[in-house]
C-alpha positions as semicolon CSV with decimal commas, in nm:
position;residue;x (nm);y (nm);z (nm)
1;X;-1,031;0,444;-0,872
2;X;-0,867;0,760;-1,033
3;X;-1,205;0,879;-1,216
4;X;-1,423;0,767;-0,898
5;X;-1,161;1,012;-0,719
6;X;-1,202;1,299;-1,005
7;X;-1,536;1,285;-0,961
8;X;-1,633;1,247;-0,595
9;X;-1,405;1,613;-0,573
10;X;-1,575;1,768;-0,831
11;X;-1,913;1,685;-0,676
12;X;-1,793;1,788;-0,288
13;X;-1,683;2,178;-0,438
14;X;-1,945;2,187;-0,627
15;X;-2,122;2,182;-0,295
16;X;-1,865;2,479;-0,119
17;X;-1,671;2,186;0,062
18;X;-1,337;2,369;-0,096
19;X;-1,076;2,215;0,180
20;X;-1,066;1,864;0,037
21;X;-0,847;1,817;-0,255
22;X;-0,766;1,497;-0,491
23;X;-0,459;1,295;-0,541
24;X;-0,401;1,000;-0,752
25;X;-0,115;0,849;-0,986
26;X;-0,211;1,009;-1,265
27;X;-0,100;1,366;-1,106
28;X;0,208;1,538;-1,153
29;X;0,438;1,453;-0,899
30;X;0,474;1,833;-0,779
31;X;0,082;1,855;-0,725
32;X;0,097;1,517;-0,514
33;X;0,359;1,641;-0,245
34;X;0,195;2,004;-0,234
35;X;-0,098;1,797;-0,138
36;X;0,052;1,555;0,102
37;X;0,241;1,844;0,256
38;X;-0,075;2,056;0,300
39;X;-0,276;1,734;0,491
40;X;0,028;1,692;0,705
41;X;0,028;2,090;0,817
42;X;-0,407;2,026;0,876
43;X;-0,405;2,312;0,590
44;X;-0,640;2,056;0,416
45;X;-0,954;1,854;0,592
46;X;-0,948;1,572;0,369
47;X;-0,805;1,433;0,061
48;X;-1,006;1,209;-0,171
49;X;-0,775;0,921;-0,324
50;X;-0,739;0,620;-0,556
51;X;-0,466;0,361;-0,432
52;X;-0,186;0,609;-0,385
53;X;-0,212;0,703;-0,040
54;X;-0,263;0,382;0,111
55;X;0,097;0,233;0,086
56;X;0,404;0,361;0,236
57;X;0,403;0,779;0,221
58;X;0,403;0,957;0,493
59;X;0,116;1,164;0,550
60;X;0,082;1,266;0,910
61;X;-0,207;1,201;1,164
62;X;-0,504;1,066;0,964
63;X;-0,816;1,069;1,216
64;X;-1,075;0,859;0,993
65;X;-1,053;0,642;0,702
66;X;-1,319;0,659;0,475
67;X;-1,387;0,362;0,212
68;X;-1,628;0,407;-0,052
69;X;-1,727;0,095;-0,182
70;X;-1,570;-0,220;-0,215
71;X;-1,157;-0,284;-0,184
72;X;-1,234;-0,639;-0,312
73;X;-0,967;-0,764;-0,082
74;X;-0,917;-0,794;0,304
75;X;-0,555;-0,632;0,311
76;X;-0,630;-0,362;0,089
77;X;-0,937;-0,289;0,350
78;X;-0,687;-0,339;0,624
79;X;-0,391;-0,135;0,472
80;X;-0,633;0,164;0,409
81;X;-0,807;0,178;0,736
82;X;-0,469;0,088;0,869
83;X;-0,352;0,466;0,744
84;X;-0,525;0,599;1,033
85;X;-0,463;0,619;1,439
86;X;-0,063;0,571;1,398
87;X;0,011;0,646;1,730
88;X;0,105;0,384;1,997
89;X;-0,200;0,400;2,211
90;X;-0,449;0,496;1,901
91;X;-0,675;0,260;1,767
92;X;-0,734;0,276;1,380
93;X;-1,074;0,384;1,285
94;X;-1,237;0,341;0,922
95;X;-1,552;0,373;0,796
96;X;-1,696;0,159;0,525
97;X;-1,993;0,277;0,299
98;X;-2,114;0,107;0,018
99;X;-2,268;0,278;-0,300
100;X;-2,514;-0,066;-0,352
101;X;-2,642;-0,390;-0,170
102;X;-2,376;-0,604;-0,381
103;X;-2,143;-0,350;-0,229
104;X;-2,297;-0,425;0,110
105;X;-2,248;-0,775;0,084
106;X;-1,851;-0,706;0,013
107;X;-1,860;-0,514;0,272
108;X;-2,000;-0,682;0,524
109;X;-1,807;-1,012;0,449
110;X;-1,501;-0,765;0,429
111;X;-1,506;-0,631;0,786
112;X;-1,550;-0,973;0,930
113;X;-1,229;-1,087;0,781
114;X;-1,038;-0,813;0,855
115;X;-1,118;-0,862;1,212
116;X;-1,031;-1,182;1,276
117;X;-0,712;-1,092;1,046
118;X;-0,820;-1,343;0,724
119;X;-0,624;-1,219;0,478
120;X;-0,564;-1,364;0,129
121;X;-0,292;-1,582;0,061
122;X;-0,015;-1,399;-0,180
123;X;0,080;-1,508;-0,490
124;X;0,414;-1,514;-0,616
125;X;0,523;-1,528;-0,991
126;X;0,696;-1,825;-1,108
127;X;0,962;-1,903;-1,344
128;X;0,894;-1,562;-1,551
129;X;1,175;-1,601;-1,821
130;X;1,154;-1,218;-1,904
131;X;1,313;-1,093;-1,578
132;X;1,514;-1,395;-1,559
133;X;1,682;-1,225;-1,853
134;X;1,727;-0,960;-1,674
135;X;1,900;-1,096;-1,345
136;X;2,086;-1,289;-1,621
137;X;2,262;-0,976;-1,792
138;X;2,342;-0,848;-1,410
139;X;2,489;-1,146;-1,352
140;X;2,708;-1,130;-1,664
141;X;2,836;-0,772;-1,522
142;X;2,977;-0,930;-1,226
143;X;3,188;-1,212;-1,388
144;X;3,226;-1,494;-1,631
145;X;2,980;-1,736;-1,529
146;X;2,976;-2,172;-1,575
147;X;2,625;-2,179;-1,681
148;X;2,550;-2,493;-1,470
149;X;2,675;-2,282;-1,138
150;X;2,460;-2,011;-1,257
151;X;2,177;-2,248;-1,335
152;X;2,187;-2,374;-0,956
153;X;2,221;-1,992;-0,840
154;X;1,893;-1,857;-1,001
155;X;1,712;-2,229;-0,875
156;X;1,788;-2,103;-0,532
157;X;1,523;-1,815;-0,586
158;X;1,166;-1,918;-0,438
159;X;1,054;-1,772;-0,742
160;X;1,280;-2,021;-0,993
161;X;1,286;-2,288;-0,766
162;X;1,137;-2,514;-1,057
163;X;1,314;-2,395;-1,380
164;X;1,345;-2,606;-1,628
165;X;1,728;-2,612;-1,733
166;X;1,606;-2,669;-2,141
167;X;1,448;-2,267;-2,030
168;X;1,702;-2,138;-1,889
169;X;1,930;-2,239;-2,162
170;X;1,703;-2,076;-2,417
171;X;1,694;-1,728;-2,214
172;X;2,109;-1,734;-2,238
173;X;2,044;-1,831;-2,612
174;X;1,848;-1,550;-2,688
175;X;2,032;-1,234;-2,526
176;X;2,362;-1,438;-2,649
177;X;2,202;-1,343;-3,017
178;X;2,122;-1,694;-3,096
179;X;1,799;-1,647;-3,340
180;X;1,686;-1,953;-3,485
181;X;1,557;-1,796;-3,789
182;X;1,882;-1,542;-3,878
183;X;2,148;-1,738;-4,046
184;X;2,406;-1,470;-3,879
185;X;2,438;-1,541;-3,526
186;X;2,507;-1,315;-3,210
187;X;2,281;-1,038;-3,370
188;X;2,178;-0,774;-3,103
189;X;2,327;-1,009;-2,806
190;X;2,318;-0,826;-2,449
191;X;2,597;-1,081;-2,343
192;X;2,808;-1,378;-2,488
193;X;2,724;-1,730;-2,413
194;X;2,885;-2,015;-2,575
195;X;2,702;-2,306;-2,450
196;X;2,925;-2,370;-2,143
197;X;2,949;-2,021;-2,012
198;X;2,877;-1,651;-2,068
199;X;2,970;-1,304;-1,988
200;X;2,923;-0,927;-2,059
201;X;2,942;-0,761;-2,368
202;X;2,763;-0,417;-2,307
203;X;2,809;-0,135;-2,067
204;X;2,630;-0,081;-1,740
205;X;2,387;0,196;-1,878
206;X;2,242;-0,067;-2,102
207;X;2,118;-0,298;-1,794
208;X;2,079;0,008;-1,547
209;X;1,872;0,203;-1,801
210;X;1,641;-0,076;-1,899
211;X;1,606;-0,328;-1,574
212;X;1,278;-0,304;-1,377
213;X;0,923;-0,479;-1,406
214;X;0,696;-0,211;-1,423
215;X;0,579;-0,165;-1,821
216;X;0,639;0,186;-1,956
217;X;0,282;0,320;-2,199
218;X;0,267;0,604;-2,403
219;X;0,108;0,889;-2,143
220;X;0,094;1,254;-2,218
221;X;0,163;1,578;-1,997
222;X;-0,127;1,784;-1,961
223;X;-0,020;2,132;-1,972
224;X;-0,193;2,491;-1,875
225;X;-0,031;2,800;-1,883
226;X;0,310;2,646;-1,879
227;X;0,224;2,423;-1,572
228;X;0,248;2,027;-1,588
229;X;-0,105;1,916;-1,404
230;X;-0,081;1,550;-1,441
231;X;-0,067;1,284;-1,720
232;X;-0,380;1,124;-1,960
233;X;-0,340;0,765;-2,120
234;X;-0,285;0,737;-2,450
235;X;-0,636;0,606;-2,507
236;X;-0,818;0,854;-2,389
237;X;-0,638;1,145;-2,552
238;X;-0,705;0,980;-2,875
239;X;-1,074;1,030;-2,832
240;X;-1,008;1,383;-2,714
241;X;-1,158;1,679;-2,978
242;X;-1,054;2,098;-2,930
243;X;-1,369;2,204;-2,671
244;X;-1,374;1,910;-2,467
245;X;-1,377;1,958;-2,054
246;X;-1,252;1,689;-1,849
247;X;-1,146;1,691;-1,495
248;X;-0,782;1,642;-1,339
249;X;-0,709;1,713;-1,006
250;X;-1,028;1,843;-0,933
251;X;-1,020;2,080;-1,190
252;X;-1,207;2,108;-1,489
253;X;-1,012;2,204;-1,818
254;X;-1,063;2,199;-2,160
255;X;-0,861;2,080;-2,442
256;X;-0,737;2,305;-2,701
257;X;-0,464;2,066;-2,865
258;X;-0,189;1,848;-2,858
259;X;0,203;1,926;-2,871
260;X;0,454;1,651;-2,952
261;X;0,332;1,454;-2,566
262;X;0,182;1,755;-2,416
263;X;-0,170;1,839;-2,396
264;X;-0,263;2,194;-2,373
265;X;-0,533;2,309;-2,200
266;X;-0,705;2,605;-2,045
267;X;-0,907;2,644;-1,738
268;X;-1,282;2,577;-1,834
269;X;-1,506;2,765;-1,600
270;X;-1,832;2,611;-1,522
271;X;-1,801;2,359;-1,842
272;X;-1,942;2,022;-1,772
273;X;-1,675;1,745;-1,747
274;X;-1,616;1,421;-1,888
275;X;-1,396;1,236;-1,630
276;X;-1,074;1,102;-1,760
277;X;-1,044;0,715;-1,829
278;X;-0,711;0,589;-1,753
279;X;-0,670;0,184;-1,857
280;X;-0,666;-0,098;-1,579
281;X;-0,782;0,074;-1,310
282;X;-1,106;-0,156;-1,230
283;X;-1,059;-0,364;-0,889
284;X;-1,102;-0,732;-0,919
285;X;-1,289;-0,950;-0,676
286;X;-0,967;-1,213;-0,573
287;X;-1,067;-1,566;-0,643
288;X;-1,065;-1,651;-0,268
289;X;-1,268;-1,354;-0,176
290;X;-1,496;-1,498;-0,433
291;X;-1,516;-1,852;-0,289
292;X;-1,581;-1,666;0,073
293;X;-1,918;-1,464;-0,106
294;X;-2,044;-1,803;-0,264
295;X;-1,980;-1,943;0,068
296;X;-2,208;-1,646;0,275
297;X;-2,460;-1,614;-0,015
298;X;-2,514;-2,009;0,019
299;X;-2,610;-1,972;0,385
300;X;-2,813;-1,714;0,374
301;X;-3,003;-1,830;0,088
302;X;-3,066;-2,189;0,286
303;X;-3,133;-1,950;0,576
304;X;-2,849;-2,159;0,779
305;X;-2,765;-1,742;0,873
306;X;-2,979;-1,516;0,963
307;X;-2,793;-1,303;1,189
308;X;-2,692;-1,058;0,917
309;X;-2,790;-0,698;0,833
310;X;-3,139;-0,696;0,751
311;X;-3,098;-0,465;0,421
312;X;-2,871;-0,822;0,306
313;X;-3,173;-1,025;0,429
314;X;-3,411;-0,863;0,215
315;X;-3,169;-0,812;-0,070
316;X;-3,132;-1,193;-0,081
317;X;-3,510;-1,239;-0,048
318;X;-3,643;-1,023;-0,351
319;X;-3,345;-1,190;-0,591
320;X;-3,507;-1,561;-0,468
321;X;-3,847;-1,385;-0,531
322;X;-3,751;-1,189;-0,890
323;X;-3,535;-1,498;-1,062
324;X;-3,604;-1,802;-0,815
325;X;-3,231;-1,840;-0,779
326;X;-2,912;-1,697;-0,562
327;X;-2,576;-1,780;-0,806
328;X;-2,310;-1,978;-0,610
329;X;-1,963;-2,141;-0,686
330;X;-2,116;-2,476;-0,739
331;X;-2,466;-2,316;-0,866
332;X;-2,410;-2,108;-1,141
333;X;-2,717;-1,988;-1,387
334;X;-2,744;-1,876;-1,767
335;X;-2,981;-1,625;-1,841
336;X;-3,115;-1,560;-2,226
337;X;-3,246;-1,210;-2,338
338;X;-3,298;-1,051;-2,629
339;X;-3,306;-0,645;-2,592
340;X;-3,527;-0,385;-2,795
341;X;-3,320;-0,382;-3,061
342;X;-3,294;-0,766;-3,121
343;X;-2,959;-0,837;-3,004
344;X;-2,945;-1,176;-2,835
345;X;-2,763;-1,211;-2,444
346;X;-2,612;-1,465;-2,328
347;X;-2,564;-1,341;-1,896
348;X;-2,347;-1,577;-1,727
349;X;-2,424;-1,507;-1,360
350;X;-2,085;-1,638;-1,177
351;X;-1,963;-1,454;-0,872
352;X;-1,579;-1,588;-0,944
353;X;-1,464;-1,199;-1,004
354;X;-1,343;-0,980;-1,309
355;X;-1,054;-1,194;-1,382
356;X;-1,194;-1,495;-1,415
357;X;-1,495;-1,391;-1,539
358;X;-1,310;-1,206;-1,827
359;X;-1,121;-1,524;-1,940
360;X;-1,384;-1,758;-1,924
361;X;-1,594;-1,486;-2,132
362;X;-1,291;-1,504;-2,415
363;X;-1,299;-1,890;-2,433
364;X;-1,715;-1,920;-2,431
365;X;-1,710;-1,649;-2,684
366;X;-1,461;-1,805;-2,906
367;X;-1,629;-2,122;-2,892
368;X;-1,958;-1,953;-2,971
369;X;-1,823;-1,714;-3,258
370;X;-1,943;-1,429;-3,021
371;X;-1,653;-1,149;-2,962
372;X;-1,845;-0,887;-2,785
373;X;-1,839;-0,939;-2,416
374;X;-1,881;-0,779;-2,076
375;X;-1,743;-0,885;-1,761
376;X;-1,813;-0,804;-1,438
377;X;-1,700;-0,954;-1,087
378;X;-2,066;-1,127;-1,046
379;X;-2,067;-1,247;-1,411
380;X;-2,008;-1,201;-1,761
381;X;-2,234;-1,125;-2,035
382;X;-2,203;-1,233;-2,466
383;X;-2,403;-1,025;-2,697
384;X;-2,462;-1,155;-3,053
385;X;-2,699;-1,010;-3,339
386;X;-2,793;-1,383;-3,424
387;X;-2,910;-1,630;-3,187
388;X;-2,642;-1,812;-2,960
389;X;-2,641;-2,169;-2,954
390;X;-2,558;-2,303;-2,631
391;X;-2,503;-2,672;-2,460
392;X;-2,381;-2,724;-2,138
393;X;-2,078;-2,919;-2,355
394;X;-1,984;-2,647;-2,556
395;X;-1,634;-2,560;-2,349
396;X;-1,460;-2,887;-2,158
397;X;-1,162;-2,814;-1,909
398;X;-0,928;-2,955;-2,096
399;X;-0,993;-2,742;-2,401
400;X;-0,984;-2,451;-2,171
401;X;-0,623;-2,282;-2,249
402;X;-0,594;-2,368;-2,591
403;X;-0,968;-2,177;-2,654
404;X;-0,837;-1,914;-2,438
405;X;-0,508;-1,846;-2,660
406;X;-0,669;-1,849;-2,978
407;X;-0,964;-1,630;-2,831
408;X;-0,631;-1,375;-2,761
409;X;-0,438;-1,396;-3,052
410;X;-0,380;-1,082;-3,251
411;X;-0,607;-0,851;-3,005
412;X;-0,498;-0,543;-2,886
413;X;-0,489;-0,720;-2,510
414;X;-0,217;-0,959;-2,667
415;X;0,015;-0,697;-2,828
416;X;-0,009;-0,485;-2,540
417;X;0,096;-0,758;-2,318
418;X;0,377;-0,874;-2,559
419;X;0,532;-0,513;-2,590
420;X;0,565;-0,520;-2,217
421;X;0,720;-0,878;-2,202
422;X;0,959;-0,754;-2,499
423;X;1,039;-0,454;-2,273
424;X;1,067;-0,694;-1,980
425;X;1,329;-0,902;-2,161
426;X;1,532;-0,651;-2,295
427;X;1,407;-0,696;-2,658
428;X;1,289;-0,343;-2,696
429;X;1,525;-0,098;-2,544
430;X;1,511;0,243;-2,397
């Protein structure tokens, strides 16, 4: 991750290792290809990074691959080590270290995938109505369309292969201004439809300047002497006060105040950091990786596999000895506890990852009157000042999505993920 990245080069000059240097998304763009250039000249050893060196850039001869801690997925593990040995007769080399023995157990599960080239299988969006907007108002720059031909164009896409035709008449409704609760019609329309076909009414710029998938958040320039360094969430900068030290880029600075979207700052020698928090960055354990843990923890529990690392042996054998249990997909356990301070925990102890574990956290929670939650990949926890009162009955599958909307409604999760479907859909325009 970003701060992970922030950190781990702090710590390394902080110990005289001064030809290592960090790069991640949150980095000016200018700082990023000074450092690429300088790894690709061997002016630099090494360069600590988050997940924006392992795609497509091209970086030069990479000798070794390290990965610290867990990818969480088989073709990130692959695509990372796969940065290194890029010649035709070189073999790419990686080494994996975990920071803990859950980290082992990824690990080790991990590397047996990738060599027998197991990866996940990919998932592919379907029938997302907010970009079908948008191919709709690039259509309408090309010519006047019959909406059934159109209809039978975008159903040819693997991704709209099962549109509903009631849907896709509603999309052309709403950019053809059609608001069911306006008595004036055709107000802010991005094209004309008239129930039979439709066509452009804006120019180009309007589609050109707003098309794309990727949701735009409020981010701010950090600034010293002049110099753009690299960019801070929203989030964060709110919590900022004048004295603070953070890190970015491996340096620490501290913030003096803010300018319209610019954060000023000034070198801050010796100050002790706070790292930077940027939103989203966690890695989530994919579902399938998490049915291929449940899987290995199973047989080692039942000793059906002892052939493993013995660090994962004992690690298996003092969590039987401590709690008498090893959580599985089809075991899962509930642990009560009540801390110092008489709060009262609910731990959920299911190894289905962050994802999952985060939604089914919302919907127990809701059910429960219990808002405050953590969720990790191995479980989730509820944390309550009364007692929590619960049955095995309490959430049924086929209460599970309409628990899981309310449990959403009017959080800051929801609006966040509205404005960016409103963006998505031309309803909110550059």
């Amino acid at each position: 991750t970003r701060s992970r990245t922030e950190r781990i080069v702090y710590q390394l000059k902080n110990r005289n290792l001064y030809s290592v240097a960090a790069h991640h998304g949150s980095m000016g763009r200018e700082a990023r290809h000074e450092i690429e250039h300088l790894l690709k000249k061997g002016q630099i050893k090494s360069v600590i990074t988050s997940t924006s060196l392992e795609l497509g850039i091209d970086i030069g001869d990479v000798d070794l691959v390290v990965q610290l801690g867990s990818p969480k997925q088989t073709a990130k593990l692959m695509q990372r080590v796969g940065r290194a040995g890029h010649g035709l007769d070189s073999a790419s080399k990686g080494v994996l270290i975990p920071q803990d023995r859950d980290e082992l157990v990824d690990l080790y599960i991990l590397k047996e995938k990738a060599l027998t080239y197991e990866l996940e299988p990919v998932q592919i969006p379907q029938n997302c109505l907010d970009v079908l907007a948008q191919h709709l108002i690039g259509m309408s720059m090309e010519k006047v369309w019959d909406t059934q031909e159109a209809f039978q164009v975008v159903r040819k896409s693997y991704c709209y292969r099962t549109l509903r035709y009631e849907d896709f008449l509603k999309v052309l409704e709403y950019l053809g201004g059609y608001y069911a609760d306006l008595e004036e019609k055709h107000i802010h329309r991005k094209l004309w439809f008239d129930g039979a076909r439709f066509g452009r009414v804006k120019q180009a710029y309007l589609y050109f300047q707003n098309c794309g998938t990727i949701p735009s958040e409020a981010t701010f320039f950090v600034v010293l002497d002049g110099i753009p360094l690299g960019t801070l969430s929203e989030h964060f900068v709110s919590h900022l006060k004048p004295r603070d030290v953070f890190v970015l880029g491996g340096r620490s600075l501290e913030f003096v105040r803010i300018e319209n979207m610019k954060v000023l700052v000034k070198d801050a020698l010796g100050g002790k950091p706070t790292v930077p928090s940027w939103r989203g960055e966690a890695l989530s354990r994919s579902y399938e990786f998490a049915s291929d843990l449940s899987n290995f923890r199973r047989r080692v529990g039942e000793m059906q596999d002892t052939n493993v690392d013995p660090d994962i042996l004992s690690y298996f054998e003092e969590q039987k000895k401590a709690a008498g249990f090893i959580p599985t997909d089809r075991t899962l356990y509930i642990e009560k506890y009540i801390n110092t301070e008489n709060q009262y925990h609910l731990i959920f102890h299911f190894p289905f990852g962050r994802r999952v574990n985060e939604a089914l956290a919302r919907a127990y929670g809701q059910k429960l009157n219990c808002f405050t939650f953590t969720a990790t990949d191995n479980g989730f926890m509820l944390t309550s000042k009364s007692a929590l009162q619960f049955r095995k009955d309490v959430l049924k599958s086929h209460e599970l999505l309409d628990v899981l909307k309310a449990s959403v409604w009017d959080t800051e999760l929801f609006c966040q993920q509205f404005r960016h479907c409103a963006q998505r859909g031309f309803l909110i325009l550059k």
